[in-house]
TIMARGU-92352 format. One record per residue: y, x, z of N, C-alpha, C, CB in turn. Coordinates in steps of 0.2 Angstrom, whole numbers, plus 5000, padded with zeros to 4 digits. Glycine has a CB too. Example, Ala and Ser with C-alpha at 12.3 -4.5 7.8 and 13.67 -1.06 7.14 Angstrom:
497250665039497850625039498450665039497850575045;498950645035499550685036500050645039499750705029;
end
This chain:
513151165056513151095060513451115067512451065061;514051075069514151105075513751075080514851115078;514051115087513551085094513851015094513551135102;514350985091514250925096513850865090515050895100;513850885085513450825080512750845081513550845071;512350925084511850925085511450895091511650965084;512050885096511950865101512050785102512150895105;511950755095512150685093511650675090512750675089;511350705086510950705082510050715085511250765076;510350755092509550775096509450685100509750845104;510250675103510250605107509850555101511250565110;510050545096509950495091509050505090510450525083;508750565089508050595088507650555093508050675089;508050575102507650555105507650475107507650585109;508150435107508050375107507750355100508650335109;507350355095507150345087506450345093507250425079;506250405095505550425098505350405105505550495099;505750385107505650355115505550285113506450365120;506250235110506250185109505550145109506750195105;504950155104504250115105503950135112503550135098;504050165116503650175120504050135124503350245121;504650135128504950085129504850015128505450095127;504949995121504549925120503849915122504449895113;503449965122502849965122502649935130502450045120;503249975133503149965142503449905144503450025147;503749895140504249815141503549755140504949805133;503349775135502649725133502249725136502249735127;502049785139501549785144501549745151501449845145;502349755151502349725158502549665158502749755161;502749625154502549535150502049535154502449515141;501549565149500849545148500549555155500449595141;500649605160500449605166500649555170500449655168;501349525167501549465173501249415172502249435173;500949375163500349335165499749355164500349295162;499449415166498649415170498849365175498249495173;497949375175497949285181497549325185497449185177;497149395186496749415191496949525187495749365190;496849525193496849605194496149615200497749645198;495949665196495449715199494749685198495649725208;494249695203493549685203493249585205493349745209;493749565205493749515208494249455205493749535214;494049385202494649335201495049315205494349285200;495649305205495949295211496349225211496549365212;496349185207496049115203495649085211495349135194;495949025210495648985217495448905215496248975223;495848875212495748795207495148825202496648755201;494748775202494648765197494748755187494548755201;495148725189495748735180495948805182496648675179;496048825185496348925185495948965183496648965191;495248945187494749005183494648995175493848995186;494348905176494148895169494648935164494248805167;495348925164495848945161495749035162496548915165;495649055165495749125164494949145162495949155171;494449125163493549155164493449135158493049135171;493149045158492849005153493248995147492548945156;493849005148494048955140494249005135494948885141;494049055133493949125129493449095124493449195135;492649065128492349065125492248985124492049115128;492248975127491948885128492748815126491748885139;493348865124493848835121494148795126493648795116;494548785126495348755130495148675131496148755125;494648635128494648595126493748575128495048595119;493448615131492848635130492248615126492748645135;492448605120491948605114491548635111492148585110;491648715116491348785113491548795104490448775116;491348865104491348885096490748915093491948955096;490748905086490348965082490749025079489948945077;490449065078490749115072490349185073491549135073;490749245078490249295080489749285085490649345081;489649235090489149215092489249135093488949275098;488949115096488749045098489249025105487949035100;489548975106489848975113489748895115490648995113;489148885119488948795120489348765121488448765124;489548705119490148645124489948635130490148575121;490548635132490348605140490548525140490948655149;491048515134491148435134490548385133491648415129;490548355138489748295133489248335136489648285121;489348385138488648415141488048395145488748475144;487448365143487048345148486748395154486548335145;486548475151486348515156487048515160485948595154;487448495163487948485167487648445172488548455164;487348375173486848325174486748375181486248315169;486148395183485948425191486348485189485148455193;486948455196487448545197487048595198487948545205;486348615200486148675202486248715194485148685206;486348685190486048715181486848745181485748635173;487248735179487948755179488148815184488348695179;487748805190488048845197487448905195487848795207;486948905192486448965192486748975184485348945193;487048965181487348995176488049045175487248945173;488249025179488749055182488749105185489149005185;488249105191487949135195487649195192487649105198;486949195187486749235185486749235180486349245186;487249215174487149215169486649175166487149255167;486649185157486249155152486149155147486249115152;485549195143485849235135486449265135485949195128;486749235132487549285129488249295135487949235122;487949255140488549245146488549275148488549205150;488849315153488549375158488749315164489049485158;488449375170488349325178489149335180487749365185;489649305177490349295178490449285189490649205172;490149235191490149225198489749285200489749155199;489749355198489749405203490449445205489149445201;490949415201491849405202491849345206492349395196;491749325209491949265211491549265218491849205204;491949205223491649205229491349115227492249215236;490949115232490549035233491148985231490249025243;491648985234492048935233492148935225492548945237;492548995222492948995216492148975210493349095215;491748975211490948965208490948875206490348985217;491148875214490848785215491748755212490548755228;492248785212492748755210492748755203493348785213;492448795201492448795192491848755191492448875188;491448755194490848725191491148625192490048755197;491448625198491648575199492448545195491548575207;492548575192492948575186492648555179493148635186;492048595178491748575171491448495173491048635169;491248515177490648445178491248395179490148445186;491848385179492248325181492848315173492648335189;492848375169493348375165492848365157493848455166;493448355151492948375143492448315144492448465143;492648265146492248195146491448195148492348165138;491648255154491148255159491248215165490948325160;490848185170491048145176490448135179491448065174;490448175184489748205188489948195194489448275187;489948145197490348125203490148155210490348055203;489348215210489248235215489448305217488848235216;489948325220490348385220489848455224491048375225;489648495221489648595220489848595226490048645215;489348635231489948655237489748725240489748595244;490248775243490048855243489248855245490548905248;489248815247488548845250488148835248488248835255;488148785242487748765235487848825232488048695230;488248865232488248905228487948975232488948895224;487948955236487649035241486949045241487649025249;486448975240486048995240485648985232485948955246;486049005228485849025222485949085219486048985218;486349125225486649195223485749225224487349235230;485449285220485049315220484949355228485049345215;484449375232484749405239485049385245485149445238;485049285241485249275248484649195250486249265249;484749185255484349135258484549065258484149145263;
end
């Protein structure tokens, strides 16, 4: 074989071998342009943006929640929605299967989602969550 077919043949080898990891980085970096939060904390400020990123996994886009591998309650039609402290300490510290999601989140981003459920999914709870409703449900504070 001469050197310049093997040196055709090496080019050809390495783009065969390179080429997935390439896509692979291409995809990845799609997929990192729509994350909606990086790092230890939600970076999500509306409340539809958390819901959308945090709650609608589990609780559905539409929030009617799911079954299958576990239980996921509806938040639509939801009575315990009714006294905001129940949604704001749920968020806050969790509940069975939920973990305490609002220990990402600040007082505001808490009370903006909670005040999102409570008003969307043919809920209409007309007294609004406020950060400091939500401060003083954080464990450790007063």
């Amino acid at each position: 074989m001469s050197a310049k077919r093997l040196e055709t043949l090496t080019i050809l080898v390495m783009l065969v071998l390179t080429a997935p990891a390439a896509v692979a980085q291409d995809a990845m970096r799609d997929r990192a342009e729509h994350t909606l939060s990086t790092g230890f904390k939600f970076s999500e400020q509306s409340g539809e943006a958390l819901y959308a990123n945090v709650c609608q996994a589990c609780h559905m886009p539409d929030g009617k929640g799911a079954t299958g591998a576990a239980a996921y309650p509806a938040l639509a039609g939801n009575a315990n929605l009714a006294a905001s402290s129940h949604p704001v300490a749920v968020v806050v510290n969790g509940q069975r299967g939920m973990p305490p999601v609002g220990f990402l989140m600040s007082d505001e981003q808490v009370a903006a989602v909670v005040n999102y459920v409570r008003t969307h999914f043919g809920n209409n709870y007309p007294d609004e969550v406020t950060a400091t409703d939500v401060k003083a449900v954080r464990p450790g504070k007063p």
